[in-house]
C-alpha positions as CSV (number, residue, x, y, z in Angstrom):
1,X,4.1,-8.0,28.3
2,X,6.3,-9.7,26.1
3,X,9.9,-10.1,28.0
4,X,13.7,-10.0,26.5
5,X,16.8,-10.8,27.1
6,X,19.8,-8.8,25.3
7,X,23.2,-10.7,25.7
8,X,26.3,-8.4,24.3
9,X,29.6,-7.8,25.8
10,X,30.4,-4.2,24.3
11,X,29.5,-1.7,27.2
12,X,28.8,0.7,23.7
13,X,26.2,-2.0,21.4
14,X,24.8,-2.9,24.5
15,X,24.0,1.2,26.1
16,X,22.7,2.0,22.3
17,X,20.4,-1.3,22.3
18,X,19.1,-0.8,25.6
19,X,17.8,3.0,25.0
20,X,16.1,2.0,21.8
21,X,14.4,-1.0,23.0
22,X,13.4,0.4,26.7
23,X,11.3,2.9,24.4
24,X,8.7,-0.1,23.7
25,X,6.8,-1.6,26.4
26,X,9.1,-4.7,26.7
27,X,10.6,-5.9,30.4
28,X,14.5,-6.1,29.2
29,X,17.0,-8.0,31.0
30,X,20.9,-7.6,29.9
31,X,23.6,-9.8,30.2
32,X,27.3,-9.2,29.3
33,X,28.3,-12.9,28.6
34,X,26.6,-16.4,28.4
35,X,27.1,-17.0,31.7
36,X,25.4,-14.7,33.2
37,X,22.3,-15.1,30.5
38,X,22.2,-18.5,31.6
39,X,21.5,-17.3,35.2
40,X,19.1,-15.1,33.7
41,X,17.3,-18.1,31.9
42,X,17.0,-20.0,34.9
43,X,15.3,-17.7,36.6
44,X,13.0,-16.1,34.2
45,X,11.3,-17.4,30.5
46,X,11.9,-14.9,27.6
47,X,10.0,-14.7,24.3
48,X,13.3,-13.3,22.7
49,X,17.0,-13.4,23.2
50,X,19.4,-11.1,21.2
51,X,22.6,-12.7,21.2
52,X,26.0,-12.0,20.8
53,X,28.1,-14.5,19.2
54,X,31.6,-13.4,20.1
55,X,31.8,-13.2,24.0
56,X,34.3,-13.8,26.8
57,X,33.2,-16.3,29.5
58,X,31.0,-18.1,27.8
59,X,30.3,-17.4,24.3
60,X,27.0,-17.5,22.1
61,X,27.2,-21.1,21.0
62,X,28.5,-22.0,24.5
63,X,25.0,-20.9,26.0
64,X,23.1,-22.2,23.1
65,X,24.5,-25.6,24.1
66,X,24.1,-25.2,28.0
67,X,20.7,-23.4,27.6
68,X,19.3,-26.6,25.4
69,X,20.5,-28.8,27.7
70,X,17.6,-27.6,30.1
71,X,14.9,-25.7,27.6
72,X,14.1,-26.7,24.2
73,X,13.6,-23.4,23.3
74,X,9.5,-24.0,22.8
75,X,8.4,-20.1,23.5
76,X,11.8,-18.5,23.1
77,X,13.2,-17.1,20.2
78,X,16.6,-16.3,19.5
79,X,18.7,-13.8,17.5
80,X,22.0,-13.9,16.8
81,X,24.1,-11.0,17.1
82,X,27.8,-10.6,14.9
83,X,30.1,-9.9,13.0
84,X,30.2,-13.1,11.0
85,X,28.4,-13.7,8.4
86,X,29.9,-17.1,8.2
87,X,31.9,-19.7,9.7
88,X,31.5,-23.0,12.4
89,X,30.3,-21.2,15.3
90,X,27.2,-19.8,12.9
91,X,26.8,-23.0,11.7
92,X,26.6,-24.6,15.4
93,X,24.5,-21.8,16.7
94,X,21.9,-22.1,13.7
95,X,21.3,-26.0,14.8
96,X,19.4,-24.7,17.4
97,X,16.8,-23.1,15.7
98,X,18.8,-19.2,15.8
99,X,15.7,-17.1,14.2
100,X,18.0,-15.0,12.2
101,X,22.0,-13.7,12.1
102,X,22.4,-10.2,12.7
103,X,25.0,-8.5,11.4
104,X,25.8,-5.6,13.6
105,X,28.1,-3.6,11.4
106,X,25.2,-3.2,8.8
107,X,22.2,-2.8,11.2
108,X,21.0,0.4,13.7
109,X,19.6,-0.2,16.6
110,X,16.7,1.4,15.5
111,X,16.7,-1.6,13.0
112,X,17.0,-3.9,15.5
113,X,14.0,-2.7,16.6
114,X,12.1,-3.3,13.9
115,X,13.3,-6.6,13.6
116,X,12.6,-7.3,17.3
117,X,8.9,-6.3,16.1
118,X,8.6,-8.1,13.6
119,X,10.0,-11.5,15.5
120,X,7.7,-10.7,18.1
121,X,4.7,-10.9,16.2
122,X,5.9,-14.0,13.9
């Protein structure tokens, strides 16, 4: 069973994610910042992260770089989740190897889902 890990601060994203992707046969973990993924990551290996770029605590890129400085991300996979379609934090998160940029104004979670799929299977 192929295990996940959604990061995303907003109580709203992050209800609307959950629902859609409990309905495949996943085992979901959530996190609200980057610090508490990380705690999440030591504990447990994912196949996929969804992450939020913008957090408080400790944001996207900040886990990236804490996360590589134990893992070197050989089974997981990671998607980014924004707002911003460019800038330095996208650049610095794509250095280490971000699957794709999400842009959650222009996707549903039942997108998302089918992007999760299709990552999944890649």
């Amino acid at each position: 069973m192929r295990r996940l890990l959604l990061v995303e601060d907003e109580t709203a994203l992050r209800e609307a994610y959950i629902m859609i992707l409990s309905s495949e046969p996943y085992i979901l973990d959530t996190a609200v910042n980057g610090q508490e993924a990380l705690k999440y990551c030591q504990k447990n290996e994912y196949d996929l992260i969804l992450l939020d770029l913008m957090m408080p605590v400790l944001s996207g890129v900040g886990f990236l770089e804490k996360f590589s400085a134990y893992s070197n991300f050989s089974g997981t996979k990671v998607i980014l989740l924004s707002n911003l379609s460019s800038g330095a934090d996208l650049v610095r998160a794509m250095k280490y190897g971000v699957r794709r940029n999400i842009l959650k104004a222009e996707v549903s979670p039942k997108q998302l889902l089918s992007i999760v799929r299709y990552e999944l299977e890649r």
